[in-house]
N, C-alpha and C positions, 0 to 999 in steps of 0.2 A: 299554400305559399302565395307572397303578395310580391310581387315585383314593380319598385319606384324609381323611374328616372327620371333627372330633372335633367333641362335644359333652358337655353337664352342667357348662360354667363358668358363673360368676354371684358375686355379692355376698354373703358369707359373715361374719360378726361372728370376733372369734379366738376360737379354740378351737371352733371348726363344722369339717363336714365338707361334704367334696364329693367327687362321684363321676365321674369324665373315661373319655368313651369314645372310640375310635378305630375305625372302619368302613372295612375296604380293600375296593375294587370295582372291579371290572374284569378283567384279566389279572394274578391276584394267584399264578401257578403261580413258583414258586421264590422266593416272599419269605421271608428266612430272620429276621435280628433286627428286630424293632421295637423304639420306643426315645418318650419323654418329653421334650423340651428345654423348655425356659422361657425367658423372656425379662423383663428386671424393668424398668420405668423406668431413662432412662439409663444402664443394664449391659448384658453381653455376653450372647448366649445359652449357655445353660449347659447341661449333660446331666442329666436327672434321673434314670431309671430305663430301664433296657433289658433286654429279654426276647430272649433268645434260641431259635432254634427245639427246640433240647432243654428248653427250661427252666429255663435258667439264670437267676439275677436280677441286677441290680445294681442301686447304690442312690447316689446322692448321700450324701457323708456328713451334709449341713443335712436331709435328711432321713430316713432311715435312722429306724426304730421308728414313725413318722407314717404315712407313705406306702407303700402294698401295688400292686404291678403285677401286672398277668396279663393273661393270652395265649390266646384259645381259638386253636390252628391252623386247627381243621378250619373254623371261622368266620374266620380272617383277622381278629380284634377285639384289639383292644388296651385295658385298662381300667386307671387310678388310683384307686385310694378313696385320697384324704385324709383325715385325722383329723388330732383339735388343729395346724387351719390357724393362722398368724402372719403377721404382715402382712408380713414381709419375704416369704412364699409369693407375694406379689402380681405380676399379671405375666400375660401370653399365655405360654398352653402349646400346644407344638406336637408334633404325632403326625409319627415318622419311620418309615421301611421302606425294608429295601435287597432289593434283588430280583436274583440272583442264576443268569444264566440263560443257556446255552449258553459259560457261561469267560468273561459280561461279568457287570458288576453297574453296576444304576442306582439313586439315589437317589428318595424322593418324601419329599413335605412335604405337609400338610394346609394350612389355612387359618388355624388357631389358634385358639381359644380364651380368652376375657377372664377372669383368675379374681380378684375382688376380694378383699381379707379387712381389715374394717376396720370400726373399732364408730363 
């Protein structure tokens, strides 16, 4: 079992900044991408940002130049700084990990995250 909690959401004015962590624990041996999803008032959840275990980034294109992800491995953490939040950002953000282990792979999900932005 892989246990993710995020934290650093909260009520933000636009154009603030916030900073979303993501803590894997447990048996966290072969988790390979972690990943950022959001969810907005009455919308679907959506991918934000995903790290790869190389390195790799992606990005939502709503947010792309705003929002920066990273990944320590060797900590299993997963981090968002947002900058110039908009209120459409508004919405639970949830930390994902897929773990990847003996030719099976399983999902995990956090808890989520409330992130307001609104003057």
């Amino acid at each position: 079992q892989v246990q993710l909690v995020e934290s650093g959401g909260g009520l933000v004015q636009p154009g603030g900044s916030l900073r979303l962590s993501c803590a894997a624990s447990g048996n966290v041996i072969g988790v390979s991408a972690m990943d950022w999803f959001r969810q907005a008032p009455g919308k679907l959840r959506e991918p934000v940002a995903s790290v790869t275990s190389h390195g790799r980034i992606f990005y939502v294109d709503s947010v792309k130049g705003r929002f920066t992800a990273a990944r320590d491995s060797a900590e299993n953490t997963l981090t968002l700084q947002m900058n110039s939040l908009k209120p459409e950002d508004t919405g639970v953000y949830y930390c994902h990990a897929r773990q990847i282990w003996g030719g099976s792979s399983t999902d995990y999900w956090g808890q989520g995250t409330q992130v307001t932005v609104s003057s």
